[in-house]
C-alpha positions in Angstrom: 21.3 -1.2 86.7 19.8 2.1 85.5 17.7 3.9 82.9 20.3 5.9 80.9 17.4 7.6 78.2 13.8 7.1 77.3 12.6 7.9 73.9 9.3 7.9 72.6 8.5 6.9 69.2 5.1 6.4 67.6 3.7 4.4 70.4 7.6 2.8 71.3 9.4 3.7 74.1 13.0 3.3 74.0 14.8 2.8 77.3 18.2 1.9 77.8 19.2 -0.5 80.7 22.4 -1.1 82.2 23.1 -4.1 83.5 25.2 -5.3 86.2 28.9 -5.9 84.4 28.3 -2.1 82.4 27.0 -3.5 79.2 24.0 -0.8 77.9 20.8 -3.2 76.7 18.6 -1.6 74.0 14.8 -1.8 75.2 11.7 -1.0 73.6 8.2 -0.7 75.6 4.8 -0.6 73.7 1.4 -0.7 74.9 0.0 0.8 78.8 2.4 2.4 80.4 0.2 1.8 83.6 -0.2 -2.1 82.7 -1.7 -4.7 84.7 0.5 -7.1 83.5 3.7 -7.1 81.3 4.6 -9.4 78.8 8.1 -9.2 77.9 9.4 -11.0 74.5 13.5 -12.1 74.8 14.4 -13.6 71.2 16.7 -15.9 69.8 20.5 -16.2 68.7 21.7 -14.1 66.2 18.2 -12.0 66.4 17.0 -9.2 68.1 13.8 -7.4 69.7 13.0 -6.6 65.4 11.8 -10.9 65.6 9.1 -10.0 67.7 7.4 -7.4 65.5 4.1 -9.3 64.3 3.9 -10.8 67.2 4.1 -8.0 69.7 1.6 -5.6 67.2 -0.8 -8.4 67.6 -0.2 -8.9 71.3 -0.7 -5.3 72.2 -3.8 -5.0 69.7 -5.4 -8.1 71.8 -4.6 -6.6 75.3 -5.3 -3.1 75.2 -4.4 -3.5 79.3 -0.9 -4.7 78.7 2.8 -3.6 78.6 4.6 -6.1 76.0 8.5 -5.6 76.3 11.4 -6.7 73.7 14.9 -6.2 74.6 18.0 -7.1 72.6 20.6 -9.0 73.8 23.9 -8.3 74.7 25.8 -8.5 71.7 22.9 -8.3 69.7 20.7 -5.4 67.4 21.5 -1.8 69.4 22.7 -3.2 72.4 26.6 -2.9 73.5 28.9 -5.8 73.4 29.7 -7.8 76.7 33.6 -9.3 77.2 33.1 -12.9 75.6 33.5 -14.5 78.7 30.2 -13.0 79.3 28.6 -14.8 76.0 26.9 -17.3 78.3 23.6 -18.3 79.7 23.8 -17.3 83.3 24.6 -13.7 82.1 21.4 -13.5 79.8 19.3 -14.7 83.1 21.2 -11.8 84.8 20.4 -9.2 82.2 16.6 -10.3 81.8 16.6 -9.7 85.8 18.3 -6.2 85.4 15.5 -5.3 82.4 13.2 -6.0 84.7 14.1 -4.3 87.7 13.6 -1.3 85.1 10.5 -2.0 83.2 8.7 -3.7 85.3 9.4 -3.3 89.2 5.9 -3.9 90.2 3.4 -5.8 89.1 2.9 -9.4 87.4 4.9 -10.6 84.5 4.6 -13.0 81.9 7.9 -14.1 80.2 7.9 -15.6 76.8 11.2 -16.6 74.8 12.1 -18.0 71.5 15.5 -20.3 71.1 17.4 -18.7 72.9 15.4 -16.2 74.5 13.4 -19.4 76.1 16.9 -20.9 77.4 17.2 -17.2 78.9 14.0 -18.0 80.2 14.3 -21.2 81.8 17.5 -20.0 83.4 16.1 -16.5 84.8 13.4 -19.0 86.3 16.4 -21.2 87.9 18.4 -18.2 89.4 15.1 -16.5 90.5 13.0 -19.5 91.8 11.1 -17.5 94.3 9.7 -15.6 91.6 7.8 -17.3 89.7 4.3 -17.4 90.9 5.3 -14.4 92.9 6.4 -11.8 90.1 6.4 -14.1 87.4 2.5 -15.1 86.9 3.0 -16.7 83.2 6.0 -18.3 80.7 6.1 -19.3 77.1 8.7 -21.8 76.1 8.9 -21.4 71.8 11.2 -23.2 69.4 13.7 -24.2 72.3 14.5 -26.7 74.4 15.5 -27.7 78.2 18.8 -29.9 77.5 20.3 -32.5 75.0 20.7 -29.3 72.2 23.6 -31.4 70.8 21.7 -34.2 70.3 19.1 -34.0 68.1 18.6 -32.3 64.9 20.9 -29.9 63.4 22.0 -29.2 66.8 24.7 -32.3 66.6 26.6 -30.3 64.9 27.9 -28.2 68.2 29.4 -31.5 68.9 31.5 -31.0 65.0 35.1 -30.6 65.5 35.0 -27.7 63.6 32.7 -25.6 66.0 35.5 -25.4 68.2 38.0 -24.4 65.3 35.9 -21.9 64.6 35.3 -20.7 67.4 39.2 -20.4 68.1 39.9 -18.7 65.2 37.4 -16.3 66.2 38.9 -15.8 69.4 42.6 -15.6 68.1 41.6 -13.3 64.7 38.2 -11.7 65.3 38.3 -8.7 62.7 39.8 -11.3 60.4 37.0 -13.7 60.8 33.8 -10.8 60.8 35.5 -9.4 57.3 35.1 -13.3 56.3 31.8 -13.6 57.9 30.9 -10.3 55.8 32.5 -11.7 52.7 30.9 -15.3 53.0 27.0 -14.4 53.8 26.0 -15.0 50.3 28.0 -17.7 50.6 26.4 -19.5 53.5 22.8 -17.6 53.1 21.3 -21.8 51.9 22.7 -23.0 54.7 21.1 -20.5 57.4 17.9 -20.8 55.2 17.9 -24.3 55.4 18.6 -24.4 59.5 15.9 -22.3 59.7 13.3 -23.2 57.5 14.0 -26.1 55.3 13.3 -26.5 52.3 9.4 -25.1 52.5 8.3 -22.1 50.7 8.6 -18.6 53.2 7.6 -15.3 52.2 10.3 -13.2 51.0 9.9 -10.6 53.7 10.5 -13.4 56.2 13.8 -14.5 54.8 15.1 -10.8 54.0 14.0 -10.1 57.6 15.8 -13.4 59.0 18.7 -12.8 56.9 19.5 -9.2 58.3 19.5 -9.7 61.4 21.6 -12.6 60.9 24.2 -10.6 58.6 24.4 -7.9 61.6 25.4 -10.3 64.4 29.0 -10.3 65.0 31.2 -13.2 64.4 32.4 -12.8 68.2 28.8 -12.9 69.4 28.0 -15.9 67.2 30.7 -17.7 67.8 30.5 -16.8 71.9 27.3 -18.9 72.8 27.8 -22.1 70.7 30.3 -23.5 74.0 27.0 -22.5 76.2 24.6 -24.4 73.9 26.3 -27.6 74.0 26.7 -28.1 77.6 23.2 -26.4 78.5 20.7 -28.5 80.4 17.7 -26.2 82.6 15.4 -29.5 83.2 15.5 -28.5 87.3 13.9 -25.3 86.2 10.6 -27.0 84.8 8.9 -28.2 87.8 8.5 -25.0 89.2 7.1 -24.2 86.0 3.6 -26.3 87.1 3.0 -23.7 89.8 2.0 -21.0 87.0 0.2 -21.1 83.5 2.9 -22.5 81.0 3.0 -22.6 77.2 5.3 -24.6 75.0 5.0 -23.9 71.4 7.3 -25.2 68.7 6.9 -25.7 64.5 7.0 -28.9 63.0 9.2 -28.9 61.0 11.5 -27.0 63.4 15.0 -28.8 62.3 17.3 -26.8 65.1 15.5 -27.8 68.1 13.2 -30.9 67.3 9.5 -31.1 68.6 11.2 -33.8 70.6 12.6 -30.8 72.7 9.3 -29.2 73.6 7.6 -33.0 74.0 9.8 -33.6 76.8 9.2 -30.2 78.5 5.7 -30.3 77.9 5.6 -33.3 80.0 7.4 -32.6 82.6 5.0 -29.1 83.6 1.9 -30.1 84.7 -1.5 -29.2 83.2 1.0 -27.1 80.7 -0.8 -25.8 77.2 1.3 -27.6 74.2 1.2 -26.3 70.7 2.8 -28.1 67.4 2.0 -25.7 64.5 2.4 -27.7 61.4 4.6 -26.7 58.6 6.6 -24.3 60.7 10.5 -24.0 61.1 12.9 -23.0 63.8 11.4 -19.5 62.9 8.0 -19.8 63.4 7.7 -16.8 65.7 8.1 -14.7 62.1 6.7 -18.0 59.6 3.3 -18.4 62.1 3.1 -14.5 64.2 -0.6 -14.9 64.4 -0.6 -18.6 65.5 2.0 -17.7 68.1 0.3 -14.9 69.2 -3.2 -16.5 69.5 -1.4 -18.7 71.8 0.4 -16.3 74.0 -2.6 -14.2 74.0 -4.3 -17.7 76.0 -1.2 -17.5 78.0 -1.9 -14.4 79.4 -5.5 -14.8 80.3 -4.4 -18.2 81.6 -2.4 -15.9 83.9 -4.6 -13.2 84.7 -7.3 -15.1 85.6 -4.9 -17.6 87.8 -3.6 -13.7 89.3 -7.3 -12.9 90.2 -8.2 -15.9 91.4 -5.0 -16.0 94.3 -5.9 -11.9 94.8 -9.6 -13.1 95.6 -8.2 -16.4 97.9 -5.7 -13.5 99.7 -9.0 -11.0 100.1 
């Protein structure tokens, strides 16, 4: 991997990182440059670094000492495509490694990811065991889940025969299907709505936020992860979680991934700190950003006291 350009941008630093197969990964860096600890932010499907935004303001407002980090996916915002056999799990983990070997070489980290970002999470943690409580001093699980996607709430319908028709007709007819996908937003714009917040009142800025980001996915990048949803299960990766602080946040009235999802990983990592905000959807990283950033703010001084405390034992 390698740093192909850094822009600076009104307190943003642009980098971009290549990972391991070629694919470029758009990065943005906010905060001290000379941190003591980074906090890097990996967001959801069909999102980008942009989710993030209230959250990461109020993250670098509350730690003046840190480096917070979004990235976008591969496939996702300004980063390049992968090959679709690359749409998978284990190549997320890969690329969060190769960000950062970049951004952060040195020095603790803290990794925190939303719905997908957290899966990316959980399996970075499984690939790179020997990390975490190393490197990796601090993680935040929000709006996601360990295993069993398929099986509770809106997520049964990966198991819908007409997932994997759509996802072959993707794969067969792809600039057919993104000139439907185009076509059909308005179409579907309830249904996304309702997957992500229900039917309870959001500000409009949310739902035009949520909605572009959306619209500006690709139909081959949607369509590539849903196989890797159904079959994921990352419940080896929590125990090693309850060797370093660990938060797991979800909404409510979160109808992708149930608070049944974070219940059962909250439970499994000992002594781990375990938020419900109540009222909030799958979204709540954009519904809730000061909640959820009062929460990861905790995470980090969870971790950077736990960080001092093994520097002092090592003295």
């Amino acid at each position: 991997m390698s740093i192909i350009s850094t822009v600076v941008r009104s307190g943003e630093r642009r980098v971009s990182v290549t990972a391991g197969d070629g694919v470029e990964l758009a990065v943005r860096e906010y905060g001290a440059r000379g941190a003591g600890v980074t906090v890097v932010l990996v967001h959801g499907h069909c999102l980008r670094g942009e989710s993030w935004t209230d959250v990461r303001d109020a993250l670098v407002r509350a730690h003046s000492g840190a480096k917070v980090v979004c990235y976008d996916h591969r496939g996702h915002g300004e980063s390049g495509a992968g090959a679709r056999r690359s749409y998978n799990l284990e190549q997320l983990g890969r690329d969060l490694h190769d960000v950062l070997a970049v951004v952060a070489p040195t020095g603790p980290v803290v990794l925190v990811g939303h719905s997908m970002g957290g899966m990316t999470v959980l399996t970075y943690v499984e690939q790179y065991r020997h990390e975490v409580g190393a490197r990796i001093v601090g993680v935040g699980l929000i709006a996601t889940a360990a295993s069993g996607l398929a099986d509770a709430g809106f997520g049964r319908l990966l198991r819908n025969p007409l997932i994997s028709g759509f996802q072959t007709a993707v794969r067969w007819a792809p600039r057919v299907m993104q000139r439907a996908k185009v076509l059909s937003c308005k179409v579907f714009a309830p249904v996304v709505r309702a997957a992500e917040f229900g039917d309870r009142q959001v500000s409009a800025r949310v739902l035009t936020l949520a909605a572009a980001m959306h619209n500006a996915t690709s139909i081959v990048t949607m369509a590539g992860f849903l196989s890797a949803f159904k079959t994921f299960d990352r419940t080896t990766a929590l125990d090693v979680l309850s060797t370093v602080p660990t938060l797991i946040l979800c909404g409510s009235a979160d109808l992708m991934t149930p608070p049944s999802h974070s219940i059962a990983m909250a439970a499994a990592v000992d002594y781990a700190d375990y938020v419900q905000i109540e009222g909030a959807g799958h979204s709540v990283i954009l519904e809730q950003p000061g909640e959820v950033a009062d929460a990861i703010t905790r995470l980090v001084d969870r971790a950077n006291r736990a960080d001092q405390s093994e520097l002092a034992l090592a003295a």
